[in-house]
One Martini backbone bead per residue (centre of mass of N, CA, C, O) as a GRO file, in nm:
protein
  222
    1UNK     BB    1  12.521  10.284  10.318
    2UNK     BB    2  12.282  10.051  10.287
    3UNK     BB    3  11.984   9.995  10.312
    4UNK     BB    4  11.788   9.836  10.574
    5UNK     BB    5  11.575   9.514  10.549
    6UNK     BB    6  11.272   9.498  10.710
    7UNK     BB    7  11.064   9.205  10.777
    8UNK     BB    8  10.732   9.168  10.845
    9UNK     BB    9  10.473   8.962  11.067
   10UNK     BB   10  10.151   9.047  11.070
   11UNK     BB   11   9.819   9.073  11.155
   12UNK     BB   12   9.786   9.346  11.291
   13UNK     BB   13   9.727   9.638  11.085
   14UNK     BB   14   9.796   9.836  11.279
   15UNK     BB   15  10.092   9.703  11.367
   16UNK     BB   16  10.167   9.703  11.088
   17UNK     BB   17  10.150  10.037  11.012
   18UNK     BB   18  10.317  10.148  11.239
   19UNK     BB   19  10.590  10.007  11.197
   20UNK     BB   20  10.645  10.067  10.919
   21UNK     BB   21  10.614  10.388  11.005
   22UNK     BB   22  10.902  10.384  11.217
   23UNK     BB   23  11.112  10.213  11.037
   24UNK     BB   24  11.114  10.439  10.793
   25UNK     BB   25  11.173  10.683  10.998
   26UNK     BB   26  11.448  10.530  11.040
   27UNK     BB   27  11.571  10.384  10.737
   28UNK     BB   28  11.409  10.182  10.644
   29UNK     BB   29  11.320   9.910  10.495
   30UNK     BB   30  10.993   9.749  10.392
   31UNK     BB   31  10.865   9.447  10.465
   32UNK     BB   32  10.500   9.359  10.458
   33UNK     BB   33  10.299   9.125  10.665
   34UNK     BB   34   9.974   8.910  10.700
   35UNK     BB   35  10.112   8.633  10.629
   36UNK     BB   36  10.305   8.329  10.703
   37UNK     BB   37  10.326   8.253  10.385
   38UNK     BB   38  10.410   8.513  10.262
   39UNK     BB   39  10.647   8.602  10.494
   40UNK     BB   40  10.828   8.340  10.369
   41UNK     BB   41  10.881   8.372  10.081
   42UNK     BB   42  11.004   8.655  10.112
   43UNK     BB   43  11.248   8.583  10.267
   44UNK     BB   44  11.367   8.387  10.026
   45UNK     BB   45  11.330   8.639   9.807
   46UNK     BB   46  11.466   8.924   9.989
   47UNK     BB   47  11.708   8.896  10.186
   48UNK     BB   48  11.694   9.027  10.464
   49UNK     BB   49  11.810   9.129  10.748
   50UNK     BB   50  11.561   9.147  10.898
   51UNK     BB   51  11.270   8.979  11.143
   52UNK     BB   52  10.932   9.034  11.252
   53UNK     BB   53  10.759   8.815  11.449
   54UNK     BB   54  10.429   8.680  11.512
   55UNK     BB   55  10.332   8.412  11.689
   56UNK     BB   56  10.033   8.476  11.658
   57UNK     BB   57   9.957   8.341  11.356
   58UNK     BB   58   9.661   8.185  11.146
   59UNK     BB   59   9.870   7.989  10.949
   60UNK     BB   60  10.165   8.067  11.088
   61UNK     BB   61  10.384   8.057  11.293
   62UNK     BB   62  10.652   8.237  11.443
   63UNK     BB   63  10.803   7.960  11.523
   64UNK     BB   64  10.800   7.812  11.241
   65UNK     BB   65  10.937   8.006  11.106
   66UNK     BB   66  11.177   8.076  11.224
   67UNK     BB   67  11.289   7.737  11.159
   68UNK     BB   68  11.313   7.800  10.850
   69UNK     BB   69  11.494   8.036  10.895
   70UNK     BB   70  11.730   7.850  11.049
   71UNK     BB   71  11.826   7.647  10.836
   72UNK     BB   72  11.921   7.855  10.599
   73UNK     BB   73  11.994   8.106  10.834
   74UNK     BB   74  12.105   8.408  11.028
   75UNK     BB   75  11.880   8.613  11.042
   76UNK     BB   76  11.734   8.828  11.239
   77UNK     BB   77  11.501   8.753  11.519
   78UNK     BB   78  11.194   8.860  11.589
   79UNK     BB   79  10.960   8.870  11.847
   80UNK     BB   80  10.608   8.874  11.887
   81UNK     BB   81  10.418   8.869  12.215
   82UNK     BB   82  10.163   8.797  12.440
   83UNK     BB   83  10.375   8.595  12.588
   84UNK     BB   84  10.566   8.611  12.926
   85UNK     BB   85  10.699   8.325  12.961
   86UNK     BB   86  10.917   8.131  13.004
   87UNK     BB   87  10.865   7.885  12.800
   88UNK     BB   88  10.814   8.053  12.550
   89UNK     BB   89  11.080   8.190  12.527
   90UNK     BB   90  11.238   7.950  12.509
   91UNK     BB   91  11.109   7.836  12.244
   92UNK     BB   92  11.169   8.041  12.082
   93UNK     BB   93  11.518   8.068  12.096
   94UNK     BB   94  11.520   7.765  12.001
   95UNK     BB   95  11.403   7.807  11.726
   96UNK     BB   96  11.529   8.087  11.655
   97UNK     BB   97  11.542   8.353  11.816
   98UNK     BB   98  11.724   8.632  11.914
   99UNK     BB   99  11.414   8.802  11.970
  100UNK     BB  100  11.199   8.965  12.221
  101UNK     BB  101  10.834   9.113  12.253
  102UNK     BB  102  10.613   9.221  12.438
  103UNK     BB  103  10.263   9.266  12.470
  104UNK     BB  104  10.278   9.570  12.518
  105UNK     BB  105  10.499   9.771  12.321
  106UNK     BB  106  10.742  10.010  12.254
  107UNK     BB  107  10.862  10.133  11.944
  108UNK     BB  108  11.135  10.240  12.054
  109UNK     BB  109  11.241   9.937  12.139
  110UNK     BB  110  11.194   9.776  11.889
  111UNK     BB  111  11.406   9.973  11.709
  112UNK     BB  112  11.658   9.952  11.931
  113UNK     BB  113  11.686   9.596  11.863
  114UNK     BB  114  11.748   9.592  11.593
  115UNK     BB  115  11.999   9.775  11.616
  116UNK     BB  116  12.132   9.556  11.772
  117UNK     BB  117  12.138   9.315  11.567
  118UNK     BB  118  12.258   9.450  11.336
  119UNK     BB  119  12.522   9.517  11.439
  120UNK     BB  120  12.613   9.227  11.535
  121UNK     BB  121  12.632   9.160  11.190
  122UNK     BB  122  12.836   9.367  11.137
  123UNK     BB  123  13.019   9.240  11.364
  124UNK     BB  124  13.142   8.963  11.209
  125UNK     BB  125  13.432   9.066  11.253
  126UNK     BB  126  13.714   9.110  11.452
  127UNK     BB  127  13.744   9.349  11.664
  128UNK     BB  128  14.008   9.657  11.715
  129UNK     BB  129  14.111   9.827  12.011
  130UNK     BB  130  14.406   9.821  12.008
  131UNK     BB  131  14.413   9.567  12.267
  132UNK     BB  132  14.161   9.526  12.169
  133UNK     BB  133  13.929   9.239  12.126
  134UNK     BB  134  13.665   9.158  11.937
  135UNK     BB  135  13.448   8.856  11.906
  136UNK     BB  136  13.138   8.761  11.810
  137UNK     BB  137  13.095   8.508  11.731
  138UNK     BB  138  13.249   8.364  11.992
  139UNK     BB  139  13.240   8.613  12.243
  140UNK     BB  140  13.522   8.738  12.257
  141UNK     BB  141  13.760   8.860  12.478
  142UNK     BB  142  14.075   9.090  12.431
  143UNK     BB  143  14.402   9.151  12.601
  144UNK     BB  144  14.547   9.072  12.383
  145UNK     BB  145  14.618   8.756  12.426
  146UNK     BB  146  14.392   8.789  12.673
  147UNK     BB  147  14.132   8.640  12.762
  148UNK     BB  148  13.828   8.777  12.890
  149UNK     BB  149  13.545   8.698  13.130
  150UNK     BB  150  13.241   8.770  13.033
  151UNK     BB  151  12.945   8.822  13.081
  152UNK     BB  152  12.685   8.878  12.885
  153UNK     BB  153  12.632   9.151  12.954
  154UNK     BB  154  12.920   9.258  12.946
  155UNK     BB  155  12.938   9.199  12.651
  156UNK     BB  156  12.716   9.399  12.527
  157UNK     BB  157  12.817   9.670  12.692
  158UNK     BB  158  13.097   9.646  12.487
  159UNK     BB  159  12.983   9.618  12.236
  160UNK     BB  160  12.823   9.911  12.247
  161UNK     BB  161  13.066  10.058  12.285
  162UNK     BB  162  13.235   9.957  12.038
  163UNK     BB  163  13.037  10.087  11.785
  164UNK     BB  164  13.186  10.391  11.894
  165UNK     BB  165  13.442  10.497  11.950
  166UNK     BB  166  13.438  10.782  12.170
  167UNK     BB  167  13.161  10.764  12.233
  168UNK     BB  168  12.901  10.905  12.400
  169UNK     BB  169  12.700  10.717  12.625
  170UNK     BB  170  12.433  10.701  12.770
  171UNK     BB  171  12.243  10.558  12.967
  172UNK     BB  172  11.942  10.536  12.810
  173UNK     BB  173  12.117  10.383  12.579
  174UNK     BB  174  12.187  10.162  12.706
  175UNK     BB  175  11.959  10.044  12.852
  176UNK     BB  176  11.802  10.013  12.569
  177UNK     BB  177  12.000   9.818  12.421
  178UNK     BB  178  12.077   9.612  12.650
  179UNK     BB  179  11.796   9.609  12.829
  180UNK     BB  180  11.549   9.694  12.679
  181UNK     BB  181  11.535   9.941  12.882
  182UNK     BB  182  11.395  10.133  13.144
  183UNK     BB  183  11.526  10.194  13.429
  184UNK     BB  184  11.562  10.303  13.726
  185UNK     BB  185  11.657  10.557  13.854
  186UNK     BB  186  11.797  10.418  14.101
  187UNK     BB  187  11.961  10.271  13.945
  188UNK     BB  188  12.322  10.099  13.907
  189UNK     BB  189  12.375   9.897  13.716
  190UNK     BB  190  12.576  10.016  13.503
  191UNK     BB  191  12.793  10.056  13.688
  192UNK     BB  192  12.823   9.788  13.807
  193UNK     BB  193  12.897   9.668  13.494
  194UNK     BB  194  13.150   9.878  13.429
  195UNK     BB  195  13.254   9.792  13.736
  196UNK     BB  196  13.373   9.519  13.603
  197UNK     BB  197  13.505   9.585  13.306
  198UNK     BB  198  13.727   9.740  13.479
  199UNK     BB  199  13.857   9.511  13.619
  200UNK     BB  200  13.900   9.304  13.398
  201UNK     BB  201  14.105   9.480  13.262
  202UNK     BB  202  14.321   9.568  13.462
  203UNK     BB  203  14.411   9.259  13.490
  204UNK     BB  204  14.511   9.231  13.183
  205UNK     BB  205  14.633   9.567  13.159
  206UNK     BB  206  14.377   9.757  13.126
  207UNK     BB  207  14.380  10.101  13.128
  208UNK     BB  208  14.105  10.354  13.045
  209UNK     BB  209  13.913  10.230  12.858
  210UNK     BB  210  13.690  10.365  13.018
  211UNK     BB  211  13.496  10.653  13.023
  212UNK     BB  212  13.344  10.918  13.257
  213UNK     BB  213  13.062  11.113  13.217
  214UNK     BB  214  12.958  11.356  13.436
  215UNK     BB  215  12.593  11.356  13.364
  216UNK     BB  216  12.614  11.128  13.112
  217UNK     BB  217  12.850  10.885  13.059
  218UNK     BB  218  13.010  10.658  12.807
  219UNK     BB  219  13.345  10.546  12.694
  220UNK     BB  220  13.517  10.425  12.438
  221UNK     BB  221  13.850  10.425  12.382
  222UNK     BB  222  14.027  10.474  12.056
   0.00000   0.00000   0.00000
């Protein structure tokens, strides 16, 4: 598998050598730019996997980066910003960023999202296990030739357990990946959307699909 090319546009320089040094120490390359202009051009001539823009950058702002990098293709982009308003947000995701993540952020969160990114474009082709078919492009899931109607949520979450059938994922890492949070202890949010995705399997007729490994975590079934 090729190293995945992370690029960077961060004006402060501290939280630019943080990142490229966790980013780097996950098995990525990367490349780190404190200029908008500067990491516009790099992203035309590099044809990264991943970008990652800070929102407030003081030559070209990272939600203008990213409509022009939207312009010309789907790379995956995250946006970093010092603000968490609903209207910021919904600009970003408009101009056309993948993700966000509000300063002051955990590097161990923003690893997870980007891990979350690549993953989804790597599955850019109708993935099949067993009579699961899982269709990225589209967002449809079937059982058989019948669709399954999961919300965003539940398609997220058997898409990240179908990154690797068979392996047990743990809470702590779907939290991470799917909510790309820490949950609270008492939260049973995830049983409760996994008990939503095997109703709706069970419904199409699979069944066993989705496994429970008590005190550990989830598995789908290869």
């Amino acid at each position: 598998m090729s190293t995945k090319r992370i690029l960077i546009v961060e004006d402060d320089l501290d939280i630019l050598r943080l990142l490229t040094r966790e980013l780097e120490d996950a098995g990525f390359e990367v490349l780190a730019f404190d200029s908008g202009m500067r990491g516009l051009s790099a992203v035309r001539e590099s044809e990264p996997d991943l970008v990652i823009l800070d929102l407030g950058l003081p030559d070209l702002s990272g939600q203008e980066i990213a409509r022009r990098v939207r312009r010309t293709g789907d790379t995956p982009i995250i946006i970093l910003t010092a603000a968490d308003e609903v209207g910021t947000k919904v600009e970003m995701l408009n101009a056309g960023a993948d993700d966000y993540l509000a300063k002051p952020f955990h590097v161990e969160e923003l690893v997870a999202r980007v891990n979350v990114q690549l993953r989804k474009r790597t599955l850019g082709s109708a993935q099949k296990i067993g009579e699961l078919t899982i269709d990225p492009v589209r967002r449809q899931v079937f059982w058989g030739e019948e669709e399954i109607r999961f919300s965003p949520r539940e398609y997220e979450l058997i898409t990240y357990l179908a990154g690797q059938p068979g392996r047990v994922y743990s809470r702590k890492e779907i939290e991470n990946n799917v909510w790309g949070e820490d949950l609270p202890p008492s939260s049973n949010v995830v049983d409760v959307h996994i008990a939503n995705i095997r109703g709706k399997l069970r419904d199409a007729g699979g069944y066993g699909v989705i496994r429970t490994i008590r005190g550990v975590g989830y598995a789908l079934k290869s």
